[in-house]
C-alpha positions, 0 to 999 in steps of 0.5 A, a space after each residue: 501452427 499459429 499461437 493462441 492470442 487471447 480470448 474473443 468477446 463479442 458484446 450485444 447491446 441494445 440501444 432501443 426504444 425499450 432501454 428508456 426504462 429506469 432501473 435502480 435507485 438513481 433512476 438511470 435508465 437501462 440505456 445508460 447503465 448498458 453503456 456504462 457496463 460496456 464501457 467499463 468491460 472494454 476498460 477492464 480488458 485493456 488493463 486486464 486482458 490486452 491479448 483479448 479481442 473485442 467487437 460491438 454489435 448494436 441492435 435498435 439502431 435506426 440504421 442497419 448494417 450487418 452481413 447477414 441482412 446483406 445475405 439473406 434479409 431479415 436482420 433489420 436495425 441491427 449494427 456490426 459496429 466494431 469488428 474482433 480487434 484488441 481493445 482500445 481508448 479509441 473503441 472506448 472514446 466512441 462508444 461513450 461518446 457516439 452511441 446514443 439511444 435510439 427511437 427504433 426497435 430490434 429482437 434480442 433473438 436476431 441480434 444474437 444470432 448477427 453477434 454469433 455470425 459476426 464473431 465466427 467470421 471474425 476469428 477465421 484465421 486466428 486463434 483463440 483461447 475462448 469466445 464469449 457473447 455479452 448481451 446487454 438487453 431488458 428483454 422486453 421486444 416480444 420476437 416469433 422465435 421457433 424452438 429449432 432456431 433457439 436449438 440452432 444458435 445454441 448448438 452454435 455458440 457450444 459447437 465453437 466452444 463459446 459462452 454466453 452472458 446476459 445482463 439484464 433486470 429482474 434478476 436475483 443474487 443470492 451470494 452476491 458476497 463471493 459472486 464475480 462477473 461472468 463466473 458465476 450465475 443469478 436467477 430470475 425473480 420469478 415474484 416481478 411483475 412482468 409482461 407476457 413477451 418479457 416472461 417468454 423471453 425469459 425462458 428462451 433465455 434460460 435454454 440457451 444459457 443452461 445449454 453453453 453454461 452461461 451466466 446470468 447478472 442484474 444490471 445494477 450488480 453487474 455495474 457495481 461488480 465491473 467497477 473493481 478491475 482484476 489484475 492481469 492474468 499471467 500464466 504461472 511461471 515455475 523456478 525449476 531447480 535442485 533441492 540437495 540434502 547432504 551429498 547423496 539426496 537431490 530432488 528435481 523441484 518447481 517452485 510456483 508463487 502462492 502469495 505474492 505482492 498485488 501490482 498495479 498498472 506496470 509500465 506501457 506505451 506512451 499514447 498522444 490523445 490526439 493521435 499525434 507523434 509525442 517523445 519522453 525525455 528524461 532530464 536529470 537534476 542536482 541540487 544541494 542545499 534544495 537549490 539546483 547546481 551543476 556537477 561534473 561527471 567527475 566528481 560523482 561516486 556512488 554512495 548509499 543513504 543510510 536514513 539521512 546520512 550519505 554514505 560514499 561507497 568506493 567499488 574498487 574495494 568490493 570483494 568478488 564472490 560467486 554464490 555458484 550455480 543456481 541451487 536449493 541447498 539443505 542446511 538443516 532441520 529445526 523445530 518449527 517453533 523455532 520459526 517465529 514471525 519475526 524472522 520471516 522476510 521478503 515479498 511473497 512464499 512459495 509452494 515446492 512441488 517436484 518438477 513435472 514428470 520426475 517420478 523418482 523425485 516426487 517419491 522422495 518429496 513424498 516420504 521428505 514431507 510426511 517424514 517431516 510433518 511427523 517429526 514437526 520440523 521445517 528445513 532451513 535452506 539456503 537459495 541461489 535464484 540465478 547463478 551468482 546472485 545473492 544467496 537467502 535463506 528460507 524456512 521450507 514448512 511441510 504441508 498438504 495442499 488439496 491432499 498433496 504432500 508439498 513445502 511451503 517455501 518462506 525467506 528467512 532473515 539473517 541474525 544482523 537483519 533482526 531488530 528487536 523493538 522495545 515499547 514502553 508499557 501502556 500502564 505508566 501507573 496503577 492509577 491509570 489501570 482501566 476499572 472494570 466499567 471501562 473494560 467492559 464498554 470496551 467490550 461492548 464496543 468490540 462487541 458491536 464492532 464485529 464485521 462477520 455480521 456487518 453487511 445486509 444483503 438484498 435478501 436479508 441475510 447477513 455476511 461479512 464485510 471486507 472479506 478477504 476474497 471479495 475486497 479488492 485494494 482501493 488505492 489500485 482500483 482509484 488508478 486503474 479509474 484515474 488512468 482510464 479518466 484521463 484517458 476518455 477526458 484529457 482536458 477534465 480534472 480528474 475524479 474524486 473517489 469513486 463511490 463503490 471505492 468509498 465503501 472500501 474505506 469507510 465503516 459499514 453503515 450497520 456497524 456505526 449504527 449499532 455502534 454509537 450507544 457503545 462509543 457514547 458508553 466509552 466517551 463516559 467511561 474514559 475523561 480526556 483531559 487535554 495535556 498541553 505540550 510546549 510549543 517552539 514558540 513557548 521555548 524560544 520565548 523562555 530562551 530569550 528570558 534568560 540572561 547570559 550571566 557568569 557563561 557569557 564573555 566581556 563583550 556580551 554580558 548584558 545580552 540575551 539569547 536570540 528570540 527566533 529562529 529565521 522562518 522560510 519566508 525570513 531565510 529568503 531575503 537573501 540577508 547575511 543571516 538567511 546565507 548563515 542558516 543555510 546549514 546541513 549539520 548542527 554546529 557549535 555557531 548556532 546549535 539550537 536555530 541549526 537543529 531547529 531547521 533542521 528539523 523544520 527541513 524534515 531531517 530525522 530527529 534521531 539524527 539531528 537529536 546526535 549531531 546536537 549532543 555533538 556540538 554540546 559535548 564541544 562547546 563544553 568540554 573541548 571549546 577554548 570559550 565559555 559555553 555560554 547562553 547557546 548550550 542553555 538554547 541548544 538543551 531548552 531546545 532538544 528538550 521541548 523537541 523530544 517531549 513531542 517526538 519521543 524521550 527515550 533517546 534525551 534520558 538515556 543522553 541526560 543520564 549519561 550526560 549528568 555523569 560526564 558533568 559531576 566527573 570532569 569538574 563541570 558541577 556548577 554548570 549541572 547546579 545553574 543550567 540542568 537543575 536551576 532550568 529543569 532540563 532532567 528527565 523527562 517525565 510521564 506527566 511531561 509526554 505520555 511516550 516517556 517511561 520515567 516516573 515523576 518520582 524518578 524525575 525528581 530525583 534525578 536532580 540529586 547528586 551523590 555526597 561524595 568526597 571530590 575527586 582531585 588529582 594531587 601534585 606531588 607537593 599537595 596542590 590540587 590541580 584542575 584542568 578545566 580550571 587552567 583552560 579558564 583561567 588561561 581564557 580569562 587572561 587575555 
């Protein structure tokens, strides 16, 4: 018995003297509109549907070639051009490329009767899943069709299960918002002026389609509708395993993916444009430092990348653990309130149902579910997806889809993975507490910005913009058009955004209409004033205006701090100071142009903010040298960063920093450096992240009087071990 391989589509187009008509606002003619629609369901198919076969007819051509006029006469101008075979960018390349429109003329009525035969003998010996006749036409050659042929071909198309679609003008789309290509149906505009063979022709039309359940579709919304490209169909695939509940309670259940992560294009053979033999090499680099280096096989380990932080992992310390069999273990029952959003997990949810043809577990499923739908419980569960593999926890919600009693299925974080993000409030003061003309022009804006009434359809009726049922992803649909570009036009640039994506991306033209009296009503209402931030430059220029002072040795007390910090473009002269910058960490050298490139690298402030404090905590409290101008640099330096990148983390380390300072004898430094320079708290007024008031700012600077701390020798001397370290430094 031969497996079936997919559906079979047969497209009908016509190329004749009558598709020169314009259609449209663009003024395209139906010709090209037709060809684009081929085209574009020829794509969709190899993206969407690969298993699929499909074949052209072509009627209007000035040759003819089909089996039906070989065998009876008849048929005349109409071509079978592509026999039923999986689609391809070769079918594709000659179809934009080769077939043009012609000066002849041919009946949509013999064409479909061709694509009917052609298709019947086409599928002889495979097996298909369905058939389906595309007929692209304006319908405008009159034809003698007798209503026992029309009756025939019909009976035709329905006895081999088959559907016929036709695309043409002069049809209407009342719920063109939900509407998708070939499941659902238009009508014809009975109010357009027409000719008598386009009226008649319509009518045969209507039999034929009412009689396979056919489909109807204008030109100009069937291009638009065949632009967005459907994710491949894939057959639903259960997790069949064993819900326990204690030791006595088991259930034979299937779990099926209800919502799940979109995926683009997967991976796919490599094809050469040109038909020719092509191989993909993979080649693996090093680099350290961004520059390329060899490295032995030997002196790799494994290791994790926790943020920029390299983190070796040796493998002969691993602890061998066997999770067991594949399972779906109860843990308990919780309140379902107790269930936040917060503490849901992983890609997607699942639905549990009871495994096919299991009686006796779809009972227990029944009574588990109402059981706890009533008490308002949810089942905390550990799962094994395969043997040995990692156990999760999950959250098993009672529910009834469609009438059936069922659980939804949802992963669950552990207390480790569980994160609790601080923000700062958004009112820093009362002062800046919106009055109530502000809230109300925001209101207004809201109001105006609505989306449910956003979009005007060709009748007049309002509907909702970006519906969730009819919007696709546009960065998936733009590689799906890219790809398929490439494809077509190897040696072109590729595309820009389409311009059915664009409408994805942009505000609905009704809502930026109505929306600019309110957005005028809040630039009125809210004053931006411009707050300005010191730059790098700024700090760097007032590092090279401090003087060195009491901190700086013999050797250097008449010098000032380093200007500049070496650009890209000065670190590649191969000079001694671009290989002295070539640093991976902040240290006590030259801890301010470190942890400026540092940061210019891209390395995380977090972590470039640490090694800084690091290198200051060294040079002050452990270095056998003054510290000198570099810690002023270093903290001028980690101030104006912070300012711009957030002042949580440079407060919470001054705070702690100020008591280190007044505890180990290090006043004079707190009085001279972070007093005399300002390098306290950073304030609301200095960056609107901060959550410091300027009155608690100010006050930071104070210090409490108290009686110093000293530690006294047993005669009464007083004893200072930082003052030893200087004193001793100063000797020499």
């Amino acid at each position: 018995m031969s497996r079936a391989i997919g559906k079979a589509h047969m497209i009908v187009l016509d190329v004749g003297r009558s598709c020169a008509i314009a259609t449209g606002r663009d003024k395209q003619s139906f010709f090209d509109k037709a060809k684009t629609c081929a085209s574009l369901i020829v794509q969709r198919l190899i993206f969407s549907a690969p298993n699929d076969h499909v074949g052209i007819v072509l009627f209007g051509t000035d040759e003819t070639n089909n089996q039906l006029n070989v065998d009876s006469g008849g048929y005349e101008n109409i071509t079978e051009a592509f026999e039923l075979k999986p689609p391809n960018w070769q079918t594709l390349r000659i179809l934009q490329n080769q077939v043009v429109r012609t000066e002849s003329e041919a009946g949509w009525f013999d064409a479909l009767i061709v694509a009917t035969n052609f298709l019947r003998n086409g599928a002889l010996g495979k097996k298909f899943t369905g058939y389906s006749i595309i007929l692209l036409s304006p319908l405008f050659v009159a034809g003698d069709i007798d209503q026992s042929q029309l009756d025939s071909v019909a009976d035709g198309i329905s006895n081999m299960l088959g559907v016929l679609h036709v695309i043409t003008n002069y049809v209407l789309h009342p719920a063109a918002s939900v509407a998708t290509i070939f499941t659902t149906t238009g009508t014809f505009d009975e109010q357009a002026s027409k000719t008598e063979a386009r009226t008649e022709n319509e009518r045969y039309v209507r039999q034929i389609l009412d009689a396979t359940d056919g489909t109807l579709a204008n030109i100009n919304w069937a291009e638009r509708m065949l632009t967005f490209f459907d994710a491949k169909a894939v057959r639903p695939t259960p997790w069949n395993s064993t819900l326990t509940i204690g030791t006595k309670v088991k259930l034979s259940i299937s779990a099926y993916y209800i919502v799940c992560e979109q995926k683009g294009l997967g991976s796919f053979k490599v094809d050469s444009v040109d038909d020719a033999a092509s191989r993909v090499e993979m080649r693996t680099q090093y680099f350290l430092n961004d520059k390329p280096a060899e490295i032995s096989m030997q002196d790799i380990i494994m290791g994790y990348m926790y943020g920029s932080t390299v983190v070796p992992y040796d493998n002969t310390i691993d602890i061998e653990y066997k999770s067991g069999d594949c399972r779906l273990a109860c843990l308990g029952f919780t309140a379902s309130n107790n269930i936040l959003e917060e503490h849901l997990s992983g890609k997607g949810s699942h639905v549990v149902v009871a495994k096919k043809g299991c009686g006796a577990s779809n009972q227990k499923l029944c009574a588990l579910v109402k059981a706890m739908y009533e008490l308002n419980v949810v089942m905390i569960a550990t799962k094994v997806y395969r043997k040995d593999t990692k156990p999760r926890l999950n959250a098993l919600i009672p529910t009834y889809k469609h009438g059936n009693p069922c659980l939804v299925m949802l992963e669950l974080i552990f207390k480790d993975e569980l994160c609790s993000l601080k923000f700062p409030s958004l009112l820093k003061s009362s002062k800046n507490k919106p009055t109530n003309e502000q809230y109300d022009a925001i209101d207004k804006l809201i109001d105006n910005m609505n989306l449910m009434d956003a979009v005007d359809d060709s009748n007049g009726e309002c509907r909702e913009a970006f519906a969730l049922n009819s919007t696709f992803n546009p960065t998936l649909q733009h590689v799906y058009l890219t790809v398929a570009h490439r494809a077509l036009n190897p040696k072109q640039p590729l595309p820009g955004v389409n311009s059915t994506l664009q409408e994805l991306i942009d505000v609905p033209k009704k809502v930026l209409d109505r929306s600019k009296a309110a957005l005028d009503d809040v630039r009125k209402a809210f004053e931006l004033k411009e707050i300005k931030q010191n730059t790098r430059a700024e700090w760097l220029q007032r590092m090279a205006k401090i003087k060195v002072g009491n901190y700086a040795s013999s050797s250097s007390s008449s010098t000032t701090i380093d200007s500049g910090v070496l650009m890209d473009e000065e670190a590649d002269d191969g000079s001694d100071d671009a290989n002295r910058r070539m640093v991976v960490s902040v240290g006590t050298v030259t801890p301010a142009e470190d942890f400026a490139l540092l940061l210019r690298r891209g390395e995380k402030f977090a972590t470039v903010a640490t090694q800084l404090q690091n290198a200051v905590f060294e040079l002050l409290f452990t270095s056998m040298r003054p510290p000198g101008s570099k810690v002023i640099a270093a903290l001028l330096a980690y101030r104006s960063e912070a300012q711009k990148l957030g002042p949580y983390r440079y407060n919470e380390w001054m705070t702690e920093f100020k008591e280190m300072l007044l505890t180990r004898q290090k006043a004079d430094f707190w009085e001279t450096v972070i007093v005399g320079e300002k390098l306290g708290l950073i304030d609301s007024q200095e960056s609107e992240m901060s959550t410091v008031s300027v009155d608690q700012a100010a006050n930071f600077y104070k210090t409490p009087t108290q009686n110093k701390m000293a530690v006294e020798s047993s005669d009464g001397d007083y004893i200072d071990p930082d003052c030893l370290f200087d004193e001793l430094n100063g000797s020499f």
